[in-house]
C-alpha positions in Angstrom: 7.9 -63.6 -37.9 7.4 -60.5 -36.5 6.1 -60.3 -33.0 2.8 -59.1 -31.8 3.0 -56.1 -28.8 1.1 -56.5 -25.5 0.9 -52.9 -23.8 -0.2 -52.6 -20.5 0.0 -50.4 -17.5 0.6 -53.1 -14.3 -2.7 -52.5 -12.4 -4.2 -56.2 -11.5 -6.7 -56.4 -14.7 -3.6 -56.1 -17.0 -1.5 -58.4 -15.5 -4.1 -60.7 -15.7 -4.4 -60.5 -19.2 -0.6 -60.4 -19.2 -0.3 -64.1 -17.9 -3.4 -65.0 -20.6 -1.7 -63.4 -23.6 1.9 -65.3 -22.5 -0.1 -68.4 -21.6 -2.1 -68.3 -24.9 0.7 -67.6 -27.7 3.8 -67.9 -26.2 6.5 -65.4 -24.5 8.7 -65.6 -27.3 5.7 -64.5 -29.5 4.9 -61.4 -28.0 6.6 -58.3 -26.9 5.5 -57.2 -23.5 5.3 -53.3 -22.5 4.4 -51.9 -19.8 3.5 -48.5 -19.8 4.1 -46.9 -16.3 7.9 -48.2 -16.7 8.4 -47.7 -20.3 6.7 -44.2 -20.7 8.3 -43.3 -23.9 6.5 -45.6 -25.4 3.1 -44.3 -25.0 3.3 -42.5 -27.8 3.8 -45.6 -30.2 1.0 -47.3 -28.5 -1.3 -44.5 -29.6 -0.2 -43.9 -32.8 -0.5 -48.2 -33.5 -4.7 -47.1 -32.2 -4.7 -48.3 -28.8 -7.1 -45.9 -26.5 -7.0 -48.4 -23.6 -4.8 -50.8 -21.8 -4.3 -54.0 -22.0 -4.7 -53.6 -25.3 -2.6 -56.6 -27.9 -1.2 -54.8 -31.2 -0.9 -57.9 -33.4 2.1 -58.3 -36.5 -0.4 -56.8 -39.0 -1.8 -54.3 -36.9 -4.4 -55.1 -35.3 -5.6 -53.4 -31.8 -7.2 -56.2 -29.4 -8.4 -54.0 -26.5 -8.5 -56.6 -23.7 -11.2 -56.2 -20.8 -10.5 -52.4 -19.6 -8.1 -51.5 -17.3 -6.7 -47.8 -17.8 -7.2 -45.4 -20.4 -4.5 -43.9 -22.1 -5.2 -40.8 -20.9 -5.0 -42.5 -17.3 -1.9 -43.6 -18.1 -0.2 -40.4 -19.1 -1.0 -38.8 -16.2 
C-alpha cells in the first residue's frame, strides 16, 4: 500500500498536526516531510496541489490542507 505524504514546515501549528496525522493512521502509514529541512522537495509538494502547509497528500492524491500554518510561498522564502 502505498503511503500517504504529510508536508510540513516545523512551526508549532504543523507539528501539531504532525503528532494528529501519526496518532490518527499510524507512522508507518505515512511519510513525513518537512519542508525547511528537505527544501528540494518543495517542488513536489506543489506540483501534488498543496498551496499551504500542513497539508496531507493521500495514496490517490488527495490534498488535505490541515488548519493553516505557512504558505508555500512562506516557505520558499
Amino acid at each position: 500500500m502505498k503511503k500517504s505524504i504529510f508536508y510540513h514546515a516545523g512551526c508549532p501549528v504543523c507539528i501539531s498536526a504532525e503528532h494528529d496525522i501519526i496518532s490518527l493512521i499510524g507512522s508507518g502509514n505515512v511519510e513525513i516531510i518537512h519542508l525547511g529541512n528537505d527544501r528540494n522537495r518543495i517542488e513536489e509538494a506543489e506540483k501534488a496541489g498543496v498551496k499551504s502547509v500542513p497539508a496531507l497528500v493521500t495514496p490517490n492524491g488527495n490534498v488535505l490542507h490541515i488548519n493553516f500554518g505557512a504558505s508555500m510561498e512562506d516557505v520558499k522564502k
